[in-house]
BABA-66960 format. One record per residue (C-alpha): x, y negated, z negated; residue in three letters. Coordinates in steps of 0.001 Angstrom, whole numbers, plus 524288, in hexadecimal, padded with zeros to 5 digits. Layout:
XYZala;...
// end
This chain:
7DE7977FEF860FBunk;7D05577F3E859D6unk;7D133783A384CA9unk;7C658786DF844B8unk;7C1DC78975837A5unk;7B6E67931983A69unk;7B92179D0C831EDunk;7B5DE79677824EFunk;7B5A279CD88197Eunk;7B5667AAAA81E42unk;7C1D27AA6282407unk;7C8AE7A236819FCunk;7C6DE7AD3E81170unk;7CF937B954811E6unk;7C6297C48D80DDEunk;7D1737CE8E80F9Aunk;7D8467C85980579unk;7CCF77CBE57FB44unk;7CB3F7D8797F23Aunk;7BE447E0097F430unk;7B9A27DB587E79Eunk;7BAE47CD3F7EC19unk;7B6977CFC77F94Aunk;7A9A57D4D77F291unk;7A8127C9367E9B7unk;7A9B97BF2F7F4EDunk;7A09A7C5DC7FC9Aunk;7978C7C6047F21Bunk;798F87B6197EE94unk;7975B7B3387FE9Eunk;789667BAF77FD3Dunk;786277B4077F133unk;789587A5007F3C9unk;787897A510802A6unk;77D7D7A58580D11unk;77CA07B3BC810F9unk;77E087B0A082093unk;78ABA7A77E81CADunk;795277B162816E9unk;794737BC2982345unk;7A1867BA44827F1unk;7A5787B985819D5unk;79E517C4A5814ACunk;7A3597CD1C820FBunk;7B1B47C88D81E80unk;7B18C7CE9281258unk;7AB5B7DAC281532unk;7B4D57DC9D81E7Aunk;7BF067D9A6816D9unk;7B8D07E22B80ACFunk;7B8DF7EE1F8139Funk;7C4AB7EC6481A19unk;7CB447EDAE80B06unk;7C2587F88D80705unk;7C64B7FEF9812ECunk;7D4537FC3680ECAunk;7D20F8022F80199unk;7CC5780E788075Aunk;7D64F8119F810D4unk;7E06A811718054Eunk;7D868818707FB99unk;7D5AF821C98068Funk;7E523821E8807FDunk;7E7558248C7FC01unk;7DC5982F667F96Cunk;7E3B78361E8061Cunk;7F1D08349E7FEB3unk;7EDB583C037F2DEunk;7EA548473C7FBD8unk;7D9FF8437B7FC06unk;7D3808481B807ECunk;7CEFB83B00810CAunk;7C0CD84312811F3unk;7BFFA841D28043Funk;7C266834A880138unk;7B87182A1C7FC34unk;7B8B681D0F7F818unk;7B0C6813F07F1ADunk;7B27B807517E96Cunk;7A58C7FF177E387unk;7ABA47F0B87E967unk;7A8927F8E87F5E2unk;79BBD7F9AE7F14Dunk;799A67ED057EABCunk;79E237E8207F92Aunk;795207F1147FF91unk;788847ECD87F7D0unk;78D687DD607F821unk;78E7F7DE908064Dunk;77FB57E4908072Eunk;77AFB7DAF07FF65unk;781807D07E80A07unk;77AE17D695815CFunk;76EB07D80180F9Aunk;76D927CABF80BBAunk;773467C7AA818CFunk;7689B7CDAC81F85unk;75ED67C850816E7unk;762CF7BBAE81C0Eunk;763FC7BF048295Cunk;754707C3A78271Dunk;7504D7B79C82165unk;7573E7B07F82C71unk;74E9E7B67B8353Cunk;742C87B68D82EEBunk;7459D7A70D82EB9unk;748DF7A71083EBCunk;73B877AB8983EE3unk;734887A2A8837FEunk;73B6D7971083DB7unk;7393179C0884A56unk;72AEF79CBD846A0unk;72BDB78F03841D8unk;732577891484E32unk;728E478E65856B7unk;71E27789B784F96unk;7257877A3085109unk;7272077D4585F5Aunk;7199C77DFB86007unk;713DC7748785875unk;71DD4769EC86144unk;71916771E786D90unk;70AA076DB286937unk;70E6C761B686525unk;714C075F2487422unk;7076D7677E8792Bunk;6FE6775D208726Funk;7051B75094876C5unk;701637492C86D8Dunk;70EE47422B86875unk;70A9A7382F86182unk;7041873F0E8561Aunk;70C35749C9855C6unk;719F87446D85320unk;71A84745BD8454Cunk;715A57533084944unk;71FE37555585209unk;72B107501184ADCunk;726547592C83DEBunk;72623764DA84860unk;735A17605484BC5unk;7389875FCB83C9Funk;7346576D5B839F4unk;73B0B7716684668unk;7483476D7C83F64unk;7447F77304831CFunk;741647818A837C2unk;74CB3788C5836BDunk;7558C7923684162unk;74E9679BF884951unk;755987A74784FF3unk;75DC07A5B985AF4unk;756427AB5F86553unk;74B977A2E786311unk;75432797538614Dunk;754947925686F85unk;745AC793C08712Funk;7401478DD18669Eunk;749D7782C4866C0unk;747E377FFD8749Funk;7365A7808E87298unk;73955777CC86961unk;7435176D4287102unk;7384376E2C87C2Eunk;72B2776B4387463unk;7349A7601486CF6unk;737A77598C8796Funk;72AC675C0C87E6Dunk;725A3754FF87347unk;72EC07490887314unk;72A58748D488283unk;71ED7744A587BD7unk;7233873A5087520unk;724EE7328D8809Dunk;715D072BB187D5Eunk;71DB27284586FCBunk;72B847246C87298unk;72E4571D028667Funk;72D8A72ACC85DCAunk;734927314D86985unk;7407B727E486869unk;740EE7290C85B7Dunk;741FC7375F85B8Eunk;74B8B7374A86613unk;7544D72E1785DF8unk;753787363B8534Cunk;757457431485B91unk;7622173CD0862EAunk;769527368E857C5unk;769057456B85114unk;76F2B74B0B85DE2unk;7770B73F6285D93unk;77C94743F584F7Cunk;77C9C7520F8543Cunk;7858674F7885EECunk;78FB1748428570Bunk;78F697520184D8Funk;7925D75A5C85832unk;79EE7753F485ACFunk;7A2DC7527E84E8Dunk;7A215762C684EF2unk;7AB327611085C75unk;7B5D475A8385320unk;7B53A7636E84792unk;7BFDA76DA1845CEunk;7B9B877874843ABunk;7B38A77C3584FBFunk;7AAB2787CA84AB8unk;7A39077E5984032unk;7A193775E684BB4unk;79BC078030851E9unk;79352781CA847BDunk;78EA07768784540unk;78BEC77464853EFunk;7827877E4B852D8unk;77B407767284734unk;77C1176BDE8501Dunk;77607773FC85AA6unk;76BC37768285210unk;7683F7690B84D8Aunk;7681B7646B85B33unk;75D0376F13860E3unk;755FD76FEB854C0unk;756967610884C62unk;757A275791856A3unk;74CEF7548B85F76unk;74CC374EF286DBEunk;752CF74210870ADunk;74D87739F687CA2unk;7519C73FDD889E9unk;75D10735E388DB2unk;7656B73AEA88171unk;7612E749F588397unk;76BB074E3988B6Cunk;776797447B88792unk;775557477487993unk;775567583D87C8Cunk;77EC2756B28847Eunk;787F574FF187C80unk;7840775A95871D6unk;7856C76474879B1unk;793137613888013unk;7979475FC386FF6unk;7922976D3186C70unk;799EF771EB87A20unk;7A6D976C658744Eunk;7A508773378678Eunk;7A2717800A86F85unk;7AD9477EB987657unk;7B63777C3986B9Eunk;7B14978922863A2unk;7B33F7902387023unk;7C1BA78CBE87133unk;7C20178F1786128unk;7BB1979C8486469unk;7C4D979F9D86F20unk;7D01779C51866CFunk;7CA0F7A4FB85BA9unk;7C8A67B11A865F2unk;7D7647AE2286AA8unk;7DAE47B25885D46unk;7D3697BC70859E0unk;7D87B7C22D8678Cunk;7E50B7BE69860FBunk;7E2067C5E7854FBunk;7DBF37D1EA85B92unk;7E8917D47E862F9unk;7EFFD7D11E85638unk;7E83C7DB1484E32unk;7E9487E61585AC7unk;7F9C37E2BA85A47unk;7F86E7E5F684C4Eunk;7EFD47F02984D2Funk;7F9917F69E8578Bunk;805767F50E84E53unk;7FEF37FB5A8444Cunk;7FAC48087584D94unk;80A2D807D384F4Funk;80D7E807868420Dunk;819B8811C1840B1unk;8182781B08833CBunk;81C768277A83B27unk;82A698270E834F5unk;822488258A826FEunk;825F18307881E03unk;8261B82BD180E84unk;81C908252580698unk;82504819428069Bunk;822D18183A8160Cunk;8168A81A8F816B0unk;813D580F8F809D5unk;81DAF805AD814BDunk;8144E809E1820ECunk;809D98082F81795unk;80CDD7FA54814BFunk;812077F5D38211Eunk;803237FAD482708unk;7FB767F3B981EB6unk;8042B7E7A4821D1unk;7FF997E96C8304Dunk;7F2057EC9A82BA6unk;7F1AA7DF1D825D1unk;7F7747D9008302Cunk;7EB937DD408385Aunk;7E3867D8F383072unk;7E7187CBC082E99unk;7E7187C87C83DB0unk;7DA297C07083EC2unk;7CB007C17684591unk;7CBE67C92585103unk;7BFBD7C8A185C9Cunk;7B3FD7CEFA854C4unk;7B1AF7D87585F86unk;7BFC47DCB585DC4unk;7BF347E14084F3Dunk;7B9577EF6184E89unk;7C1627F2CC85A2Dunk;7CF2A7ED078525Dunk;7CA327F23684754unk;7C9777FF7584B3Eunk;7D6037FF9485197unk;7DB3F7F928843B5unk;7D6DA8051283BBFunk;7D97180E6784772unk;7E93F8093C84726unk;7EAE980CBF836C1unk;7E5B68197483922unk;7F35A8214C83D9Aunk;7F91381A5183294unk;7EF1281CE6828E3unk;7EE5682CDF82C92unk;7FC9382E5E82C12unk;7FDF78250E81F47unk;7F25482F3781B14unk;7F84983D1181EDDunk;805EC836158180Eunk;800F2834FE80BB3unk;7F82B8417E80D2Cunk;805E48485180EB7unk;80C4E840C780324unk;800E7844967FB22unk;802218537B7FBC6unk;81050851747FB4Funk;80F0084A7E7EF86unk;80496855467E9E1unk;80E4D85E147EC78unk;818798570D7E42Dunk;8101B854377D962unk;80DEB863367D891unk;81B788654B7D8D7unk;81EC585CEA7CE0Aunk;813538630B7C5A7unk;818CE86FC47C8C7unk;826BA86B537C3E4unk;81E9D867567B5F6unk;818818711A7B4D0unk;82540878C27B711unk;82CE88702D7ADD1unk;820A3872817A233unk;8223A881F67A417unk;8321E880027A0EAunk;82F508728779714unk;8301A87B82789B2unk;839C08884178F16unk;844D088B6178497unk;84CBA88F92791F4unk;85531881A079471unk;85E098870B79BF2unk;8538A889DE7A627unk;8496987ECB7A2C8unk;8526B876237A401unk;8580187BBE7B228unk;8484D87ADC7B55Funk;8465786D7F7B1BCunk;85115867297B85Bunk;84C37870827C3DEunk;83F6D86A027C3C9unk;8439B85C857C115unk;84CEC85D097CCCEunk;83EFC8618B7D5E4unk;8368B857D37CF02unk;83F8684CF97D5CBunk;83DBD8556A7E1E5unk;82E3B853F47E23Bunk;8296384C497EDFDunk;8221E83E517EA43unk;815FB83D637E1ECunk;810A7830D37DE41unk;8140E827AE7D4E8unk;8088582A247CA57unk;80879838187C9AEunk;81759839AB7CB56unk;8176F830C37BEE0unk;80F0483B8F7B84Dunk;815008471A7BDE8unk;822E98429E7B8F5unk;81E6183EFA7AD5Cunk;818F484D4D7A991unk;82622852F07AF93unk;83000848F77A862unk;828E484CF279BF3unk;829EC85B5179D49unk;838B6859807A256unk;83AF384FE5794A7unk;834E4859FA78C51unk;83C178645779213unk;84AE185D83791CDunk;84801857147859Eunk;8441A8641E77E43unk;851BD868A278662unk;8582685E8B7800Aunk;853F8860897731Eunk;8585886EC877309unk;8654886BD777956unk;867728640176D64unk;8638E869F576244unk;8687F877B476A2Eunk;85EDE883D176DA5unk;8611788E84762C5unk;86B5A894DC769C0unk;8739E8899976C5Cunk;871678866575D18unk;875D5894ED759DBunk;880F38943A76490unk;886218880F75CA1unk;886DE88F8C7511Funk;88F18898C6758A4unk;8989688F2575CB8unk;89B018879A74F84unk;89D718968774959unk;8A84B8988275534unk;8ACD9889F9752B7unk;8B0B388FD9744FCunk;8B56F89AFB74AACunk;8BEBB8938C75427unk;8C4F988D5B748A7unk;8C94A89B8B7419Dunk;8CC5D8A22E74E79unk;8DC288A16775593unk;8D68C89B9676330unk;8E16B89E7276E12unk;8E3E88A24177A4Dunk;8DF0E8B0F3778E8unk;8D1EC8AD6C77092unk;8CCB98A1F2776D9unk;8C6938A88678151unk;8BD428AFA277891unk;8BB768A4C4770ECunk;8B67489D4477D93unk;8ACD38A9187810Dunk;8A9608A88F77356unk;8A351898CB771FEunk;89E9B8998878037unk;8968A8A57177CADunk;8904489D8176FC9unk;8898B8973D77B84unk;881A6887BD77B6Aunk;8817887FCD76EC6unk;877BE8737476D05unk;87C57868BA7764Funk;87D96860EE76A9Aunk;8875C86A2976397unk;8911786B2B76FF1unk;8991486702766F7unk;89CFE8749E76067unk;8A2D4877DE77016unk;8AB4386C4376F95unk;8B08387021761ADunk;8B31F87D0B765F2unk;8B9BB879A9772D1unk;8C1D18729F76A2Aunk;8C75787B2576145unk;8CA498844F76A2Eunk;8D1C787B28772C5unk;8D878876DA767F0unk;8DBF7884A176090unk;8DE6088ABD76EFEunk;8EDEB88ACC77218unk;8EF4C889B977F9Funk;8F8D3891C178820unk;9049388C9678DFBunk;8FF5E88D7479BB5unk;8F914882CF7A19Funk;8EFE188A227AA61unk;8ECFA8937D79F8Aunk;8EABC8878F79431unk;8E2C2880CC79E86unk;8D8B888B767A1C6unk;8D75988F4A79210unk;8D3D1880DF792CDunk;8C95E8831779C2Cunk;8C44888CB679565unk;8C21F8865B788B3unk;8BABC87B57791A2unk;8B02D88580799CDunk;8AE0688C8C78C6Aunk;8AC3B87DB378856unk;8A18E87B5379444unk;89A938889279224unk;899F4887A778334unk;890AC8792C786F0unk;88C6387E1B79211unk;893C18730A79A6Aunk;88E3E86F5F7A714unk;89C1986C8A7ACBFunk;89C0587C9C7AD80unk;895E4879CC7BA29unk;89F1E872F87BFE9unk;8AB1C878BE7B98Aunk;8AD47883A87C5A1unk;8AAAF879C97D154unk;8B66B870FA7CB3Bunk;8BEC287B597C8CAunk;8BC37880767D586unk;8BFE9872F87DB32unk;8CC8F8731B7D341unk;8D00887F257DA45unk;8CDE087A0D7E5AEunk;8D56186C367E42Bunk;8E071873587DD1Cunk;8E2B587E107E877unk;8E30E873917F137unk;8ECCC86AFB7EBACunk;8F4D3877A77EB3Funk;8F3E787C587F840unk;8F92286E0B7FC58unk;904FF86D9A7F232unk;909C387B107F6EDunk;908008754280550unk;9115B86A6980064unk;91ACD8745D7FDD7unk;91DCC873AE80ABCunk;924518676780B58unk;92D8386C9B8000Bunk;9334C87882807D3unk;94184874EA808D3unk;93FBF86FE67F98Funk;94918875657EFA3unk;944ED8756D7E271unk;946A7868457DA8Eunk;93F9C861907E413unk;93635856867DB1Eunk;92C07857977E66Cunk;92C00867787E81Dunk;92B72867CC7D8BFunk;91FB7861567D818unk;917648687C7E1F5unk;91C608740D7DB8Funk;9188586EBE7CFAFunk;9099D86AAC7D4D2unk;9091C878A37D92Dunk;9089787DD17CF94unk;900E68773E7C7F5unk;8F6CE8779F7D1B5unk;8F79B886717D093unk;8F6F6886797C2B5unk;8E8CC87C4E7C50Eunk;8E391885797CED3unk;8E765892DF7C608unk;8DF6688BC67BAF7unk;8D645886EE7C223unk;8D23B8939F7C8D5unk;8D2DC89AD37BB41unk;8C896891367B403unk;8BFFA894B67C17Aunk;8C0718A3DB7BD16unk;8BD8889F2A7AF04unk;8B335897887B338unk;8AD758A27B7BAE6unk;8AC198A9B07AEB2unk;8A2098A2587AA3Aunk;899C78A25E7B490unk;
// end
């Protein structure tokens, strides 16, 4: 296969790799150190490529002006390398067409010029007169090669006046062969360099420089060399001419190979183009699939991208389709976050709610029911949909501090004691002293229970006075002889214990009890169903003993244990 190194610098360059700001300054150093006609393909590289990231930009600012709940109408944009860009690139095309309107004022006058050569030969040839008019001639032929291009349509015509009046002219010469042989000489040793120049060009690698330069060649041919005498005419052009054919035909097969791949490409970048149309976000529900879709579409984006040239007359069209296959992605990324903004509006008004909720109860002398409110609200803060990480920082910020000042003011009172609890400990160190003068038994302890439970809370820090009088008591209090009866004077010293510090294992004290009713009728019911197996049993069985035994202890368990339930019920 032909390779070719055609693309020079322009394509050794990747302009999608550069920031705007570095796209603009390139731009700007090609305009300043370069022939304006030299850097097009350059200078429309990276316009392309400065768009294409503007573009990118503008999509996701627009994305994001949707996702804080903006309305699309109302969204505008603008950033000054945009404009910096915008006035560098005027500044190109002026300058561009400046050039482009000196060019032509230049065809014009060179066109003027060669007509006026074609003439002067054509007069020359018209007079007949060789002899004294060769120096003419040959000055005429001189100035011929110093006038510079004209345009294109007139290329043909003046070139070919010119050929004819030459070879009219050397015609002439006939009368003087010696100056005639000379000149052919001359001529056919440049066509003679021309042509092996030429196939150096059918060697050379890179088959569009050799293109190129065949057109120099071309040039130098029709417009430098002269006529050379009529046996080396054809011989010599066709010999030229049969090079130049080769090099054609080896750009043709590099062009053909060139066309295969962008054919290549442009089915590459329609396969792509497809898979992205069937990108699958319908089961997307959370931000966290959406940020995975997200990613994984700008992967394929990329990937489309980076597949190369495509036929020119193939771009809008691909193009289009391009930007037409993001759009179903793009609306329903849009109405996503649209969604997750007012949901997250909505929870940012919730939690501002729950502040200013938590300020109204931050100073109220009520605990008891501050405190049941704040752990109410902290439990629904944690409730509160999603709201982004920077104002959630602030929001919880302001909330933590009003819960802190609350609990810590809380804190402070439960130890140091609100003026009742400090008054209710004064109470209870006077009945402490009283406990020690008073006969505690089993017919004044119950008042003396009712008595410190009614004193009510102490301090937290001062729950020691409870523990001093739950021990004196215990220890002055002579217990009956009956085990159910000592047992549930027990329990009663211990709930007057709980209620006098406000215990929390209150709360749990009936469900266990409850349980221990439960458990201990069951165990019952199945040791009275083992009686059975003891009916022919006389008494001084070791076996029937002890199930006799077990039942009634169990008895005795469930008697208590149903009697500290009714206690217990008391209370409540």
């Amino acid at each position: 296969m032909i390779t070719i190194d055609m693309e020079k610098e322009t394509q050794s360059i990747d302009y999608k790799t550069m920031s705007l700001e570095v796209l603009v300054a390139t731009l700007k150093k090609l305009i300043d150190e370069n022939p304006i006609q030299d850097i097009k393909e350059q200078a429309s590289a990276i316009r392309a490529s400065f768009y294409y990231q503007y573009n990118e930009q503008l999509d996701k600012a627009k994305d994001a002006f949707v996702q804080e709940g903006g309305n699309e109408i109302d969204f505008e944009y603008s950033q000054p390398i945009q404009t910096e860009f915008k006035d560098l690139w005027k500044s190109y095309v002026e300058k561009k067409n400046n050039h482009y309107q000196k060019i032509a004022k230049e065809l014009t006058t060179n066109l003027a010029k060669r007509e006026e050569i074609i003439s002067s030969i054509k007069a020359l040839v018209e007079k007949g007169e060789v002899s004294n008019t060769y120096k003419e001639f040959q000055q005429l032929v001189s100035d011929w090669k110093e006038v510079g291009p004209v345009s294109s349509d007139k290329y043909q015509e003046t070139w070919g006046n010119y050929h004819l009046y030459v070879e009219q002219y050397y015609d002439l010469l006939h009368i003087n062969n010696d100056l005639r042989a000379i000149d052919f000489k001359h001529n056919l040793e440049a066509k003679n360099q021309i042509i092996e120049k030429a196939k150096e060009l059918l060697e050379h690698s890179d088959v569009q420089f050799a293109f190129n330069e065949l057109q120099v060649l071309h040039k130098i041919w029709k417009e430098e060399t002269g006529p050379v005498a009529k046996e080396f005419r054809e011989p010599v052009w066709e010999e030229f001419s049969a090079l130049s054919n080769a090099i054609h035909d080896k750009r043709a097969v590099l062009l053909e190979e060139l066309r295969n791949v962008e054919e290549k490409n442009y089915e590459q970048k329609l396969a792509k183009i497809q898979e992205i149309k069937t990108f699958d976000f319908s089961k997307n529900k959370t931000f966290g699939d959406w940020k995975k879709s997200i990613d994984a579409f700008e992967v394929l984006k990329e990937e489309f991208l980076a597949i190369g040239k495509i036929p020119k007359n193939k771009n809008k069209e691909v193009w289009d389709v391009f930007k037409e296959s993001t759009r179903e992605f793009n609306s329903a990324k849009n109405n996503f976050f649209k969604e997750i903004k007012a949901s997250q509006n909505e929870a940012i008004a919730s939690k501002k709610a729950l502040i200013e909720e938590a300020l109204a109860w931050k100073d109220s002398d009520d605990f008891e029911a501050a405190t049941e409110v704040f752990k109410r609200i902290q439990a629904a803060w944690k409730r509160v949909g999603f709201v982004p990480r920077k104002q959630a920082d602030i929001l919880w910020k302001e909330f933590k501090g009003v819960c802190d000042a609350y609990f810590d003011r809380l804190n402070n009172v439960k130890k140091e004691g609100t003026a009742e609890e400090q008054e209710n400990l004064v109470k209870k160190e006077a009945f402490l002293a009283k406990l020690a003068e008073v006969e505690i038994n089993v017919d004044s302890y119950k008042d003396l229970l009712k008595e410190w439970i009614a004193y009510g809370l102490v301090p937290s820090q001062k729950n020691k006075i409870d523990q001093d009088i739950l021990h004196l008591i215990t220890k002055e209090l002579a217990l009956p002889k009956d085990k159910v009866e000592a047992e549930f004077i027990k329990y009663q010293l211990k709930i007057a214990y709980l209620l006098a510090i406000d215990s929390k294992k209150l709360y749990t004290e009936y469900d266990q009890l409850r349980k221990e009713v439960d458990t201990v009728t069951k165990d019952l019911k199945q040791l009275e169903n083992n009686l059975g197996f003891f009916s022919n049993s006389k008494k001084g069985n070791p076996l029937f003993d002890t199930v006799m035994k077990s039942i009634a202890t169990e008895k005795e368990k469930l008697v208590l244990a149903k009697k500290k339930m009714k206690y217990l019920k008391s209370f409540q």
